[in-house]
Phi, psi and omega in degrees: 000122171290150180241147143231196163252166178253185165313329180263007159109350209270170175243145170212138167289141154337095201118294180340116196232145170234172175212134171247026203076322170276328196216183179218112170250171185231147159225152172226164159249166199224175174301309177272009151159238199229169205258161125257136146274155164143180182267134165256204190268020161276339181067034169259137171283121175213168197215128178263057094269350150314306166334295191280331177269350148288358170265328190289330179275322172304309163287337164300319183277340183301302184289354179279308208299300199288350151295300187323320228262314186266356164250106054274139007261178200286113177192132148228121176232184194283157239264147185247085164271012181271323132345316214259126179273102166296314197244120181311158159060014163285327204273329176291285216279346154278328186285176163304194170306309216305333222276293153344283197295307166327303197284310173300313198307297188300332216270296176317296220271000183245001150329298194264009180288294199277335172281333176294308157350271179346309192267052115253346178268137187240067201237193140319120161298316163327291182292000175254001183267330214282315174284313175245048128301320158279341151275346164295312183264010169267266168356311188281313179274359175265299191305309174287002161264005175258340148310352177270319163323311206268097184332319218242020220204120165218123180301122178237160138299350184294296202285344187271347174248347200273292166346270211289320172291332156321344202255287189303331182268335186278338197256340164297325162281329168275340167277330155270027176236085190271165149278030172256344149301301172342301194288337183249150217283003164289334165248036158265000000 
């Protein structure tokens, strides 16, 4: 029987079933690594890898929504850089209301970006708010250079800093929120 360690650091054998109170996990192995299993404390069966591939599709639809959301429409002609508000959050405090509410909307729409990121990642919390702030500003900044392109688009620095703190406050939410909390039914 092979040994490793699991996510929370402890060694558990190949097979193995532990109980922490909250859950009875199982672990097996497969060709490509390993299964977790088990009863949580809801008395419901889940399997985090299942688990893990609805956040990798949850994190996937986020990056679709927020491409979709930010090229459209499809028009491309050659870059108007005379357009790009250069100094973030000036454009908030001159423009209308309208500007305001655009810079929260991006701030909201880069939340699930950034708390799904989390639940995929198993890492340091530091080094997991940290990654996923940079996938907030990588994102944030390939759309607002395609915005540059796109007549009808106008590209700020406003929207390039507000993203990523959207990204950095949902992966920041999911770490106080873990998930074996999420689930169980005193916090529903």
């Amino acid at each position: 029987m092979s040994s490793a360690t699991n996510g929370w650091g402890k060694l558990i054998r190949a097979g193995h079933t532990r109980t922490n109170g909250q859950a009875t996990v199982s672990r097996y192995p497969t060709n490509g690594g390993y299964i977790y299993e088990g009863m949580c404390a809801a008395g419901g069966l889940f399997t985090l890898s299942h688990r893990m591939r609805l956040w990798k599709m949850v994190f996937l639809g986020c990056i679709l929504l927020i491409v979709f959301l930010s090229s459209f429409p499809w028009l491309v002609e050659p870059p108007h850089w005379g357009r790009v508000r250069w100094i973030p959050f000036l454009d908030v405090l001159r423009s209308p209301r309208w500007m305001l509410r655009d810079t929260i909307t991006n701030f909201f729409l880069y939340l699930p970006l950034g708390f799904s990121y989390a639940r995929l990642r198993r890492s340091s919390v530091t080094k997991m708010i940290f990654k996923a702030a940079l996938a907030g500003l990588f994102l944030s900044m390939s759309c607002e250079f395609y915005q540059v392109f796109c007549p009808v688009r106008f590209p700020t620095m406003t929207d390039v800093c507000m993203n990523p703190l959207g990204a950095f406050a949902g992966a920041l939410l999911a770490t106080r929120y873990p998930s074996s909390q999420a689930h169980s039914p005193s916090q529903r």
